[in-house]
C-alpha positions in Angstrom: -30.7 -27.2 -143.0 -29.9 -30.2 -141.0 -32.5 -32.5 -139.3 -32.5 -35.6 -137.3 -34.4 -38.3 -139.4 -35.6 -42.0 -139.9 -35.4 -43.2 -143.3 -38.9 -44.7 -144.2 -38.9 -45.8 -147.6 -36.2 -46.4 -150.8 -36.3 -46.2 -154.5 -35.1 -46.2 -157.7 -36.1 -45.2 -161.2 -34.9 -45.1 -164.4 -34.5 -41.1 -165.8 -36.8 -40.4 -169.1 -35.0 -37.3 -170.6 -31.3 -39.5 -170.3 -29.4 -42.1 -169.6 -28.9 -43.1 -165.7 -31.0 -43.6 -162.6 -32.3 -41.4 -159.7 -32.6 -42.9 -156.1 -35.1 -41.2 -153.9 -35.3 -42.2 -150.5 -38.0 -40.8 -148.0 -37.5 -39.7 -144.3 -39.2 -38.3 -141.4 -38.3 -36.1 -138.0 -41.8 -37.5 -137.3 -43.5 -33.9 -137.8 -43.2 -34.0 -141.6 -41.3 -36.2 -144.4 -38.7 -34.9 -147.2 -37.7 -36.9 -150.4 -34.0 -37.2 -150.6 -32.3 -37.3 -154.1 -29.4 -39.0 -155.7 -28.0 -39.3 -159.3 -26.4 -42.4 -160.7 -26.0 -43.2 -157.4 -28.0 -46.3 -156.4 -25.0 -47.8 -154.1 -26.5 -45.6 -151.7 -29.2 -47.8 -151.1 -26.8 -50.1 -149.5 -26.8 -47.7 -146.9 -29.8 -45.7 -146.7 -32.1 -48.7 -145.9 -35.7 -48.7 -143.6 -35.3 -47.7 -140.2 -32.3 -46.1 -140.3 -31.8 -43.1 -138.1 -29.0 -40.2 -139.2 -28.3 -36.5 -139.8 -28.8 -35.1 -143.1 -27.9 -31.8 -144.6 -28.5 -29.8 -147.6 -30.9 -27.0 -149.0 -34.5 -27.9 -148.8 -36.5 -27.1 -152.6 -39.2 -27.8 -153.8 -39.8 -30.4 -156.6 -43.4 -30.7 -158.1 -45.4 -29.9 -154.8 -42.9 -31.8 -152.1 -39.9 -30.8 -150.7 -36.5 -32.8 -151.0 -33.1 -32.5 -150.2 -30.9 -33.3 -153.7 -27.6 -34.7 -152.8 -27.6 -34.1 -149.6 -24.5 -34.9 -147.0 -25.7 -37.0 -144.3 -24.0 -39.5 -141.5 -26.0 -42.4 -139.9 -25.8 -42.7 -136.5 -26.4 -46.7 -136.9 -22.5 -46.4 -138.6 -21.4 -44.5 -135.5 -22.7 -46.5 -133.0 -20.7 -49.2 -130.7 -21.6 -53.1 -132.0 -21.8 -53.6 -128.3 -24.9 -53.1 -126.9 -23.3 -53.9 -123.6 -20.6 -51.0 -123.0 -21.3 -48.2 -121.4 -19.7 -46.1 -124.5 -22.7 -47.7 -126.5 -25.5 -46.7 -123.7 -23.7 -42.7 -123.8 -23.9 -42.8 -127.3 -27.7 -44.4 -127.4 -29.4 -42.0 -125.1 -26.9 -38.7 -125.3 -28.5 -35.6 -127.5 -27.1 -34.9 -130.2 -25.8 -31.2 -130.7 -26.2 -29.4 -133.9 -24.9 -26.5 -135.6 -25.5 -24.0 -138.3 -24.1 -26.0 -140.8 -22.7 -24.3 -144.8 -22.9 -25.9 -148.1 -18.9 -27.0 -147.8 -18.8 -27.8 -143.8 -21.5 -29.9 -142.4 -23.1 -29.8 -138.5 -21.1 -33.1 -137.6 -17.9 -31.8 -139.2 -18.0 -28.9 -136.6 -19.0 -31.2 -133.8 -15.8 -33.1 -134.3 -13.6 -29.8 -134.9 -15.4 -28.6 -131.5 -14.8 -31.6 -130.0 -10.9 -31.0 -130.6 -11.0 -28.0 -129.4 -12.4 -28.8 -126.3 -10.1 -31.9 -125.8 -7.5 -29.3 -126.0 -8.8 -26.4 -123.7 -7.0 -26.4 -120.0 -8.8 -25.0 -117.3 -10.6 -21.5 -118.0 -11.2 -18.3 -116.2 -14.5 -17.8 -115.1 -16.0 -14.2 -115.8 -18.6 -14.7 -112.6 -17.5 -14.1 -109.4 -17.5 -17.1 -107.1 -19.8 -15.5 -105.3 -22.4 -14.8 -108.1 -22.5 -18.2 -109.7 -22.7 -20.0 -106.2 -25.7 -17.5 -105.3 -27.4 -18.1 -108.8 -26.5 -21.8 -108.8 -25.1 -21.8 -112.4 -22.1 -23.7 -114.1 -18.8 -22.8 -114.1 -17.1 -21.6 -117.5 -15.5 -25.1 -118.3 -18.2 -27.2 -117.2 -20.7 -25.1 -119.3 -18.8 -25.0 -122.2 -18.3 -28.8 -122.2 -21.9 -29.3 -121.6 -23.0 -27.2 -124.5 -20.9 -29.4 -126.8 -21.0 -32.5 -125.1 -24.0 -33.1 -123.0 -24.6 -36.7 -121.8 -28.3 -35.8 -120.8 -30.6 -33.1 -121.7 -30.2 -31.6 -118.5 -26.8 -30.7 -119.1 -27.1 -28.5 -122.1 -30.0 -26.7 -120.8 -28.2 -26.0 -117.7 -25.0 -24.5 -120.1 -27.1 -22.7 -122.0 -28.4 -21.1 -119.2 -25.2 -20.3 -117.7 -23.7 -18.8 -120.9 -26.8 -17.1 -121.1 -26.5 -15.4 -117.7 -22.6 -15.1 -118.5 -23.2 -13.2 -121.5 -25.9 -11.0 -119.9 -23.7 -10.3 -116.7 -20.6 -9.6 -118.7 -22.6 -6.9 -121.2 -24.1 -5.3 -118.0 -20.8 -4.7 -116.3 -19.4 -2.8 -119.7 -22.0 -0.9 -119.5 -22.3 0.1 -115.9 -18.3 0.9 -116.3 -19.2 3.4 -118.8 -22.1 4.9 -117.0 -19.3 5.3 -114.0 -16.6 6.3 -116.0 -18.8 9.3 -117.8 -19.7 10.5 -114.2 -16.5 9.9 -112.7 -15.6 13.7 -114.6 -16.3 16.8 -114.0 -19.0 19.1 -116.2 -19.8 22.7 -116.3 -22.9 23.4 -114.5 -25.5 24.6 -117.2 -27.8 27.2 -115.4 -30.3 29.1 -117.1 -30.9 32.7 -115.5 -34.8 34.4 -114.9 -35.0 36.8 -118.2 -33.0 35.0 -120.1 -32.6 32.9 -123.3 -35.0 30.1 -121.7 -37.4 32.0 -120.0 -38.1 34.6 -122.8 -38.4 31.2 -125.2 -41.1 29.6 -122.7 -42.8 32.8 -122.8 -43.3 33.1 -126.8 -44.7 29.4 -126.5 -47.9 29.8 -128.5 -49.3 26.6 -126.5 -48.5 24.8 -122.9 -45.9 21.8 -122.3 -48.0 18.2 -121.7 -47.1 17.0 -117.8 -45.0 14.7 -119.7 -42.7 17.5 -121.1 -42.9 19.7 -118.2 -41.7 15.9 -116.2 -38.9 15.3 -118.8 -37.5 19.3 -119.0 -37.3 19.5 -115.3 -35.6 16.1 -115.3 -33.1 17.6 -118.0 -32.6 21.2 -116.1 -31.4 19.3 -113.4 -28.5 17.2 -115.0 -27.8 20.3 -116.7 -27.1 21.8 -113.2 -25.2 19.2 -112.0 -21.2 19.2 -112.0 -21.1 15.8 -113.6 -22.0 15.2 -117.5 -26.0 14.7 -118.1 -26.3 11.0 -120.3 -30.2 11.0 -120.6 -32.0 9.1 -123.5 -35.9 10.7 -124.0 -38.1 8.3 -126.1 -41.4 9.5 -126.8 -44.3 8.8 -129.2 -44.2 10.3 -132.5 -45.3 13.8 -132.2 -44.7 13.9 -128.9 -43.0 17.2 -128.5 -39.3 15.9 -127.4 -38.0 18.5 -130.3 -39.2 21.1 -127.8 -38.1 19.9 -124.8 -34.7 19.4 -126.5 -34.5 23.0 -127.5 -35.0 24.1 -124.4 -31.9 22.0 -123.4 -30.0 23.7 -125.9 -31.2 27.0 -124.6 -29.8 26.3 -121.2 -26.5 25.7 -122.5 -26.5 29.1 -124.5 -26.9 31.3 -121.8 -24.0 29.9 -120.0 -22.2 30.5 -123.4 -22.0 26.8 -124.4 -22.4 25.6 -127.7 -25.2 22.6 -128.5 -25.1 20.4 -131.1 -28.3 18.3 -133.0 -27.2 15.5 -134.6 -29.5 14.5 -136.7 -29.6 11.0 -139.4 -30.1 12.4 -142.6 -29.7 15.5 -144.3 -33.6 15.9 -145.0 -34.3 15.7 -141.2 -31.3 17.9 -140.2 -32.7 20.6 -142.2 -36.2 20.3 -141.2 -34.7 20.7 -137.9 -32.9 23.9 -138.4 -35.8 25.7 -140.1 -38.6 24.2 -136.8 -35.9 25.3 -134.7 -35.5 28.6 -136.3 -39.2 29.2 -136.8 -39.9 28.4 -132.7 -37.3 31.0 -131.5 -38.6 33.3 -134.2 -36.4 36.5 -135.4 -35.2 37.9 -132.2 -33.7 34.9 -130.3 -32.4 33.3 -133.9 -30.5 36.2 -133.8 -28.5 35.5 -130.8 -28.2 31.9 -130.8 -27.1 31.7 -135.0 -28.9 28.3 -135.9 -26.4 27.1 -138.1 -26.4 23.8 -140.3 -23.4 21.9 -141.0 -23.4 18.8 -143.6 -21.3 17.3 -146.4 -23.3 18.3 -149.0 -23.3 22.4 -148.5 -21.5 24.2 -151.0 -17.5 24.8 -150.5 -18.4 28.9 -149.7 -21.3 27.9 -147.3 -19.5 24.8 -145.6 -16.8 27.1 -144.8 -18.8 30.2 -143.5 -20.7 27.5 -141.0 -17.2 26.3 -140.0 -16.0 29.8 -139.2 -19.2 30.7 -137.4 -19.0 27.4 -135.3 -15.3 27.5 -134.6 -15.9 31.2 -133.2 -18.7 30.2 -131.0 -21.3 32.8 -132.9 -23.4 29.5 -133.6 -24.4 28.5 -130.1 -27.4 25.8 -132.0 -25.3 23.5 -134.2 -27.3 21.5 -136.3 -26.0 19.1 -138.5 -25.4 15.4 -140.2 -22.5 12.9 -140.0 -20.4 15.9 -140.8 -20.3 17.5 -137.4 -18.4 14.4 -136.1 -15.5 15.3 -139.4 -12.0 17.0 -137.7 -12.9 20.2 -140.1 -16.0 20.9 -137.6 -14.3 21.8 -134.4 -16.7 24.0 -131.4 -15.6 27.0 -129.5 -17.1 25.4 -126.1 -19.0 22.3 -126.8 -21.6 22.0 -123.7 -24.2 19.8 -125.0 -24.5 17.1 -127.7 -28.1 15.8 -128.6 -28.4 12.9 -131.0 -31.7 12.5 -132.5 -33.2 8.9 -133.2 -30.0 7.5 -131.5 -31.0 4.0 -133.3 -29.8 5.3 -136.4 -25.8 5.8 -134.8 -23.5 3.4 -133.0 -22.4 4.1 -129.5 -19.1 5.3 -130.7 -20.1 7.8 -132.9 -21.9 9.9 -130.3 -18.5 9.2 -128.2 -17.0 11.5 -131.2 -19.3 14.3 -130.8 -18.8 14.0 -127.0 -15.2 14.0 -127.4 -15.3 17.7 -129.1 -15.8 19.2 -125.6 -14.8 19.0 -122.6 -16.9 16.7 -121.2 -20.2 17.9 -122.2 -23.8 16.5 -121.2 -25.3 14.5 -123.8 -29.7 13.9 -124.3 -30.1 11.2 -126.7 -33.6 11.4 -128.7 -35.7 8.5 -129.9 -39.2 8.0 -131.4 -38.4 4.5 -131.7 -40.3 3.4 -128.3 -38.0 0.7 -126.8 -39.0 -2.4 -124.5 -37.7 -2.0 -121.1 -35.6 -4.8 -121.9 -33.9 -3.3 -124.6 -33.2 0.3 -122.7 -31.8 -2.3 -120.3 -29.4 -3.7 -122.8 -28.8 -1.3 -124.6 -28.7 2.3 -123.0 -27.9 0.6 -120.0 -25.3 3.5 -119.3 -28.1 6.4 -119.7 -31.2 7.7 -117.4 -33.8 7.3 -119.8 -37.1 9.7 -119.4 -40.2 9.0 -121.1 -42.8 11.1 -122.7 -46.3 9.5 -123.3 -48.5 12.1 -123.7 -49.3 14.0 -127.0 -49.7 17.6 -127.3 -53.6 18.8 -127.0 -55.2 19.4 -130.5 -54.1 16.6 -132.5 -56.7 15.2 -134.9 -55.8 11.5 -134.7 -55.2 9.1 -137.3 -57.1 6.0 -138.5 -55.0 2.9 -140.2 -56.7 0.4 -142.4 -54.7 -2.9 -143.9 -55.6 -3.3 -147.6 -55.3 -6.8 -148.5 -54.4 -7.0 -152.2 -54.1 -10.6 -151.5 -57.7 -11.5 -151.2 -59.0 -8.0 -152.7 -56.8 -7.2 -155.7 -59.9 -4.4 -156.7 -58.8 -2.1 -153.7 -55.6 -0.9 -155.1 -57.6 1.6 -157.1 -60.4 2.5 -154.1 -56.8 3.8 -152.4 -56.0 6.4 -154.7 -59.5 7.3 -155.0 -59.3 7.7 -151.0 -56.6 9.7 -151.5 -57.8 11.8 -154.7 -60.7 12.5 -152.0 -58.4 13.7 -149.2 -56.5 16.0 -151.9 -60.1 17.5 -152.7 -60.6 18.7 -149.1 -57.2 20.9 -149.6 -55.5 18.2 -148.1 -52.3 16.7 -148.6 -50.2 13.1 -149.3 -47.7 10.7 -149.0 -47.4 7.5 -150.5 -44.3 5.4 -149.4 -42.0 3.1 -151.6 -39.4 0.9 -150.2 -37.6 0.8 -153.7 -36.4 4.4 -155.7 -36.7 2.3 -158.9 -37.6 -1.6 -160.0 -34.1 -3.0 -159.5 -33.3 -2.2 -155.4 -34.7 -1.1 -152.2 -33.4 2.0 -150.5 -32.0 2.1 -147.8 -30.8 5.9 -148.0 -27.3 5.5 -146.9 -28.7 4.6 -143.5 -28.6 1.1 -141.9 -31.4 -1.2 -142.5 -34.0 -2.3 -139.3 -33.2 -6.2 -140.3 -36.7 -6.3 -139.3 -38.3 -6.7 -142.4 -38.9 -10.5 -144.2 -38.5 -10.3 -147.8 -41.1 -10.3 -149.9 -41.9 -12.6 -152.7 -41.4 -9.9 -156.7 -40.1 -6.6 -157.3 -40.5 -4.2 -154.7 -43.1 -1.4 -155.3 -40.9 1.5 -156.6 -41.0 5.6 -156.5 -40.4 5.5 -160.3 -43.5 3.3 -161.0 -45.7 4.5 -158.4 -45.2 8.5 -159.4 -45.5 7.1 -163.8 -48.8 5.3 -162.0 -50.2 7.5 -160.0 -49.6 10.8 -163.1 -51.7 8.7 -165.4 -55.1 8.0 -163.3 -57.8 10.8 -164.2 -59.2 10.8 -160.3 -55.6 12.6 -159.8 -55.1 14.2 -163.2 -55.0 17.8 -161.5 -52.3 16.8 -158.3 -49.4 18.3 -158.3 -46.8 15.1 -157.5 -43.1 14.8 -156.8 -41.0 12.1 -156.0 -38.1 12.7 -153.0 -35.7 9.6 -152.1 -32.0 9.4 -151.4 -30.5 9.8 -154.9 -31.7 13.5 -154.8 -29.3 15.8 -153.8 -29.7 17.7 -150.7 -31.1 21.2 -152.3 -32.9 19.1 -154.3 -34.5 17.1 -151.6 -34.9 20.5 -149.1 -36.4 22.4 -152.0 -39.0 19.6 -152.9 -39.6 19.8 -148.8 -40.1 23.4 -149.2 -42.4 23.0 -151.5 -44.6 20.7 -150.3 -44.5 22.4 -146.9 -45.4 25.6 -148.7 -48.3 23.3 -150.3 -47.4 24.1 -153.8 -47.4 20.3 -154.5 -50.0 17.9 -152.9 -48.5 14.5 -153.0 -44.9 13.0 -152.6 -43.5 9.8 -153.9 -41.2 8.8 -151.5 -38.8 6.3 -149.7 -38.3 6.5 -145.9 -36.3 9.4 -146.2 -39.3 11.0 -144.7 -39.8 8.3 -142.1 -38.9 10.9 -139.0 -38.9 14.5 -138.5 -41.0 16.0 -141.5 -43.4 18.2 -140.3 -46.3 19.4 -142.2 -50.0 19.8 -140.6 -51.7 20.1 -143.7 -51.1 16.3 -144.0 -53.5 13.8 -143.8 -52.9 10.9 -145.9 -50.1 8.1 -145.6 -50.2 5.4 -148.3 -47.3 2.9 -148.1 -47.1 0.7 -150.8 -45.6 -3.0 -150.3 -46.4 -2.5 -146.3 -44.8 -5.9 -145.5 -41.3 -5.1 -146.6 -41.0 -2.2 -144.1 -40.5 -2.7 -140.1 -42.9 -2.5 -137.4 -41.5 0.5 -135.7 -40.8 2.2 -139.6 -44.7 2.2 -140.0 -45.3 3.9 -137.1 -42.7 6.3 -137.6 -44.0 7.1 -141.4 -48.2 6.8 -140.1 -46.8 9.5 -137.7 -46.0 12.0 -140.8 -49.9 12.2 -140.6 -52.5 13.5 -138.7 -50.2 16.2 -136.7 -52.6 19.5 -136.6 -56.1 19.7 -137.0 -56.8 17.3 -139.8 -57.6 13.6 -139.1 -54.8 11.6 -140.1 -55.3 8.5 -142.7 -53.2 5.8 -143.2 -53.2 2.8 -145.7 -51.1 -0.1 -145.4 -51.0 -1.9 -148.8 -49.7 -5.6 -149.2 -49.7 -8.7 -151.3 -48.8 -10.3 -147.7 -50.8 -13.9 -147.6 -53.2 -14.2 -144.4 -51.3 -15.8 -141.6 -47.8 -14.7 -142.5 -45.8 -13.4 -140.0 -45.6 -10.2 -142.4 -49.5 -10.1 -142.2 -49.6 -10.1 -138.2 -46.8 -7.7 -138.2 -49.0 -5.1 -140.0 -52.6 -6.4 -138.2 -50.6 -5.2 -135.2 -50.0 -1.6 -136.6 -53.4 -1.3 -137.9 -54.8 -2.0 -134.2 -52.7 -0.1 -132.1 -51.5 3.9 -132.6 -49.8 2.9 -128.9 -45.9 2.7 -130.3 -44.6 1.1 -126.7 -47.0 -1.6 -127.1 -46.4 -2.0 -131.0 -42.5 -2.4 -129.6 -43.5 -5.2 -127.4 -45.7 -6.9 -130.2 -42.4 -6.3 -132.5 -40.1 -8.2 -130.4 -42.1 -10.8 -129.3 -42.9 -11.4 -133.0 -39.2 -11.5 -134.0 -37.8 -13.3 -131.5 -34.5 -12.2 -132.3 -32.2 -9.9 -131.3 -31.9 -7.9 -134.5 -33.9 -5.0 -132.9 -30.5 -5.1 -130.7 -28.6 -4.5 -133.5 -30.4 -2.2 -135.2 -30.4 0.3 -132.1 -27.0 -0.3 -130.9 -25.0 -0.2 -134.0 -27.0 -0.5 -136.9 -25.7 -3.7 -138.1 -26.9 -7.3 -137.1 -26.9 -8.2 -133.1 -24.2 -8.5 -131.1 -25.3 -10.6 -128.5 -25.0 -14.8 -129.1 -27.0 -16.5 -126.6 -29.2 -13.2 -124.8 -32.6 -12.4 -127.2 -33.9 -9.6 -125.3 -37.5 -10.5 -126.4 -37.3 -13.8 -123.9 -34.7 -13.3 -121.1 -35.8 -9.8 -120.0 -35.7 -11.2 -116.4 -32.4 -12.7 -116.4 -31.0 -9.4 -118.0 -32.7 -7.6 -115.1 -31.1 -10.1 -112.6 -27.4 -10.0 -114.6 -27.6 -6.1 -113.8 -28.7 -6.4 -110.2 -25.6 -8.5 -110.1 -23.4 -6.5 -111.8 -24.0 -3.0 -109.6 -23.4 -5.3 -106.6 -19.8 -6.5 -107.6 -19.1 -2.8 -109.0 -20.0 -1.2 -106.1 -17.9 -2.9 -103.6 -14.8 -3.2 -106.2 -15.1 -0.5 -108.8 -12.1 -1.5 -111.0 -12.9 -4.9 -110.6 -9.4 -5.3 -109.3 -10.1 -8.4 -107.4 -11.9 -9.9 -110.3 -9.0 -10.1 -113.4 -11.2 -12.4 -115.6 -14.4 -10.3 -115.4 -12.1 -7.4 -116.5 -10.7 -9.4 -119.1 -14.2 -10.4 -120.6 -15.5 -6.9 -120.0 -12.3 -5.2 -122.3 -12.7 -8.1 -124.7 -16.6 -7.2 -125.2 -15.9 -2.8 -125.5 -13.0 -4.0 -128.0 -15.3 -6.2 -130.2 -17.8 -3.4 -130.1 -14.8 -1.1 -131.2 -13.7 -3.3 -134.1 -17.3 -3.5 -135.6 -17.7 0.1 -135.5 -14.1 0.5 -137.0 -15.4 -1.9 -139.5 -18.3 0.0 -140.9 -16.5 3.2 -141.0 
């Protein structure tokens, strides 16, 4: 850390344990006071005397109760400063704020400051991404002035006013990428997707054992539609978990069928991707399976089978593709590619649905997520799709009750939860009890990227290997039939332990969030999830969604060693409150502040934006946009605008080069 501090008090002792002398010297930012330490070096105290004001940098620990700072670097501004009071370099350097930046161990804030400060003496003029017209209307900064007034401020007027102007530079630029790419997707031509009366759609919607919510008859028609338009279809649906968007997105897929085209499912894991094919599967039933060929397609099929699904694909016999990261491999290539759906989108970067896409000519694309997303973040993020949204849940659900249990204050209740649960198995009910570690030494992550949500926890994470040895020696579940399922399993391992418990020959798995979305299994009632506070706001409601799907009330359990107050505590307080995932999403972001829930939907890494945290400057996004379509629309290829274009190929190419990265 570095903070801005007054040095209050100095002094030395002799060490007991050996020879020398340690000089502690105590300052204040007027909010709090650290101890600063030195070894065998009480010279220091020449300089570090009463009343002086500095910088000081190092890592904060803790020493018997109070925090210090042990050899830290530090410059004193008294050092800095002008002898004459009189000058007006002495005034600037009295009253200017002082900028500072993320320092490291080996480069300190006021090392970068100067370095800047080089940098900037060296800069000429600058092209200005806004439009004359756009900064003059919005009354910000321009480019250079901005930049010099981040680093350099005389007054605290000035930064603010750079930030601010980066801030709408950043968010104006992003916008303009994106509207490019919503313009440039409908800029070609797609085959019109019809479905005819007696066909594949309408003999589906007839064997419908139940009636679409408004919601999903809203969002289909929406979808039929684009489908029957000549230019591609880019539609994100987010709906609550539950919601019914599988159906609605199978209906999509039926479309495309009848006019011979090919869809493809692409799906995050090979656990969900299977549970897909067999729900898809089981809602056509035997007579349209047989026409469309359901066919999966993933890296871990056997040589013979991988092969037979290639052939089947390639020939356009499969019509339903469903599949992993393996459908976007050059061995899986489509007879007529007419429709790609990616399910939970949050889970893939933009470029890897631009893969998919690019196996057809031009097909429409519906993007799926159960994560619900802020406005500002569809905004930012899908700013190039429609986005439809499905509220309602189907008719019949039982509900599910969440309760926090607060090891923290009521170590005791750990065994009242498997008691609960032992109850809920009595009823001829079923279980799952979440681990975010496969085994003591690491949490799992699956292969899959990581929310970036969660703050760590203090010990060992709670692990599927100690929970299932736990859980197999209490007597209240001596008779369960338990099974662990994480992402070490292989895949016919992991779809026959599905099977299984689908087929309710085992009544409780062990698992990691490898069954955070998709799995399907009514007879469920009980979610336990064990060290609550490492997991993400928007995982919990995904995994309390596994429950509480058919008839049976749904229980969830939220177990955690997290201390009353934490940030970690009201994260979970908020899921136990709410079953409402659009308003958990808002309570998310406004609890993070940051803009990892950015990154973890865009590209699964950490955010890419700098300045923009979509939590705070939702209004300024919505403005940046306004302002965008407005330039766009009266010069499409921005031909009059060269340093926009510049900034907007700059931003698709550093997009490009991170997903290049990961691969």
């Amino acid at each position: 850390m570095t903070i801005v501090a007054e040095v209050l008090e100095v002094r030395e002792r002799t060490m007991r344990s050996r020879r020398g002398s340690i000089l502690e010297a105590k300052i204040s930012d007027g909010t709090g006071v650290l101890t600063l330490t030195f070894f065998n070096q009480a010279w220091r105290s020449r300089e570090l005397t009463p009343g002086v004001r500095g910088m000081f940098a190092g890592k904060v620990s803790d020493y018997r109760g109070a925090r210090q700072l042990a050899h830290p670097d530090y410059q004193l501004f008294d050092d800095a400063a002008p002898t004459s009071g009189a000058d007006a370099a002495a005034v600037r350097w009295a009253t200017a704020p002082i900028p500072i930046y993320p320092a490291t161990g080996s480069l300190s804030s006021w090392q970068l400051q100067t370095a800047i400060g080089v940098v900037l003496d060296g800069l000429g003029p600058l092209d200005d991404p806004l439009p004359e017209s756009v900064r003059r209307e919005r009354g910000v900064l321009g480019h250079r002035d901005a930049l010099e007034h981040a680093h350099r401020p005389e007054r605290d007027e000035d930064w603010k006013a750079a930030r601010r102007t980066l801030r709408f530079t950043e968010a104006f630029v992003l916008q303009t990428a994106l509207l490019e790419r919503r313009a440039a997707s409908r800029a070609h031509e797609a085959v019109r997707r019809e479905p005819r009366p007696g066909g594949l759609l309408e003999r589906f919607d007839a064997s419908l054992p139940f009636a679409l919510t408004d919601d999903q008859q809203e969002v289909a028609g929406e979808i039929l539609a684009d489908l029957a338009a000549a230019v591609p279809m880019n539609r994100l649906v987010q709906g609550e978990v539950g919601s019914g968007k599988t159906v609605v997105a199978l209906r999509a897929m039926l479309a495309v069928a009848e006019s011979g085209g090919q869809a493809a499912l692409l799906a995050p894991t090979e656990v969900l991707a299977a549970q897909h094919l067999r729900s898809i599967a089981k809602m056509l039933g035997p007579e349209l399976s047989a026409e469309v060929m359901p066919t999966l397609v993933t890296g871990q099929l056997a040589a013979a089978e991988r092969r037979k699904a290639a052939l089947r694909v390639a020939a356009g016999q499969s019509r339903i593709v469903v599949g992993t990261h393996a459908l976007l491999g050059d061995a899986t290539t489509f007879a007529d590619l007419g429709l790609v759906v990616v399910d939970e989108q949050h889970r893939f970067g933009v470029e890897q649905r631009e893969a998919l896409r690019l196996k057809g000519r031009h097909p429409h694309v519906l993007v799926l997520t159960a994560t619900p997303i802020p406005r500002t973040v569809a905004m930012t993020v899908f700013g190039d799709l429609d986005v439809s949204t499905i509220r309602q849940l189907p008719a019949g659900r039982a509900g599910i009750e969440t309760h926090l249990v607060p090891l923290a204050e009521r170590p005791g209740w750990r065994a009242r939860v498997w008691e609960r649960l032992a109850e809920e198995l009595a009823q001829g009910r079923q279980g799952f009890v979440v681990c975010p570690a496969i085994d003591p030494k690491a949490v799992e992550d699956d292969g899959e990227p990581a929310e970036g949500e969660s703050a760590p926890a203090a010990g060992p994470a709670a692990s599927v290997a100690s929970v299932l040895a736990e859980l197999r020696e209490l007597p209240v579940l001596a008779d369960a039939r338990i099974a662990p399922l994480h992402g070490r399993m292989g895949a016919d391992e992991k779809d026959e332990v599905m099977r299984s418990f689908a087929a309710r020959e085992l009544d409780v798995l062990v698992a990691t969030t490898v069954i955070e979305v998709g799995v399907d299994v009514p007879n469920a009632s009980t979610m336990v999830v064990v060290d609550a506070d490492r997991f993400g706001v928007s995982q919990l409601h995904q995994l309390r969604g596994r429950v509480g799907r058919g008839s049976v009330p749904g229980l969830c359990l939220l177990v955690t060693n997290a201390e009353p107050g934490s940030v970690a505590r009201e994260r979970l307080e908020a899921v136990a409150a709410t079953l409402d995932g659009f308003e958990l999403a808002r309570v998310d972001l406004e609890l993070r502040q940051e803009g990892d829930v950015l990154g973890a939907i865009q590209s699964g890494g950490r955010s890419s934006l700098k300045l923009l945290r979509v939590a705070r400057d939702g209004d300024l996004i919505a403005d940046a946009r306004d302002a965008a379509a407005a330039v766009l629309s009266e010069d499409p290829r921005l031909a009059a605008h060269p340093a926009l274009a510049a900034a907007v190929r700059r931003r698709l190419d550093d997009e490009t080069s991170e997903f290049l990265s990961r691969g």
